[in-house]
DRENVEX-333333 format. One line per field, with one value per residue (C-alpha): y, x, z; residue number from 1; chain. Coordinates in steps of 0.5 Angstrom, whole numbers, plus 500, padded with zeros to 3 digits. Example, Ala and Ser with C-alpha at 12.3 -4.5 7.8 and 13.67 -1.06 7.14 Angstrom:
2
py	(491_498)
px	(525_527)
pz	(516_514)
pos	(1_2)
unit	(A_A)
***
This chain:
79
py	(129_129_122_118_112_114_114_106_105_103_102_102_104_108_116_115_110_114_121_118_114_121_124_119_119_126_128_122_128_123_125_123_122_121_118_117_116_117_123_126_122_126_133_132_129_123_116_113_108_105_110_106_105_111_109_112_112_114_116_110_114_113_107_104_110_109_101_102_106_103_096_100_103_095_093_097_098_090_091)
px	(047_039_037_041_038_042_048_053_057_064_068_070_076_080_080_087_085_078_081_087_081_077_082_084_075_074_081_077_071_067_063_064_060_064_060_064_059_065_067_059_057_063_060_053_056_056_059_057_060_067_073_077_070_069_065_065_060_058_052_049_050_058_059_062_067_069_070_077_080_077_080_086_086_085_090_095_093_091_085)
pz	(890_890_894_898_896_889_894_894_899_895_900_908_912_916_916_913_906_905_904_899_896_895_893_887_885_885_881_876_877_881_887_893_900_906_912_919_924_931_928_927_935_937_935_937_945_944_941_936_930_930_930_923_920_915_909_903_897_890_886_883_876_877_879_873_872_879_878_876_881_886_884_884_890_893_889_892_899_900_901)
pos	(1_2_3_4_5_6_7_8_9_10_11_12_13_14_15_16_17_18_19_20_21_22_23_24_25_26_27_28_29_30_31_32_33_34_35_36_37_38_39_40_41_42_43_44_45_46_47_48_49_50_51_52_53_54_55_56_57_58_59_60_61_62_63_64_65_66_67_68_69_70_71_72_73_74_75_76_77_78_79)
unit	(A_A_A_A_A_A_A_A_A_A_A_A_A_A_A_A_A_A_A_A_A_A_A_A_A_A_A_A_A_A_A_A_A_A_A_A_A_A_A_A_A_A_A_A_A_A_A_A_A_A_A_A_A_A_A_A_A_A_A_A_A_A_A_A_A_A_A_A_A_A_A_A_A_A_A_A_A_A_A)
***
């Protein structure tokens, strides 16, 4: 991924939703970036962020290509 500004957040949840969400877009060939920021002011010392919001983004380029398996991945999970 070049920028960050291409990068889209496409959806924010617990560590658990975000890593089946990573798994179905990248089996799709999407890459994924997953931001968690409680888990990165741990390893640094301190806290930082919310422990069940971990976001997950796409590349603007892909965002059409991921339409369908995030509104699938909503639909099941009740999101």
């Amino acid at each position: 991924m070049s920028k960050e500004t291409d990068l889209v957040r496409v959806f924010t949840g617990t560590e658990i939703l975000v890593s089946l969400l990573k798994e179905d877009l990248e089996n799709a060939g999407i890459a994924v970036y997953v931001r968690n920021d409680f888990q990165s002011g741990i390893s640094v010392g301190f806290v930082g962020g919310v422990i069940s919001a971990v976001d997950l983004y796409v590349q603007e380029s892909d965002l059409d290509k991921s339409y369908p398996i995030l509104n699938e991945f909503r639909k099941i999970n009740n999101e």
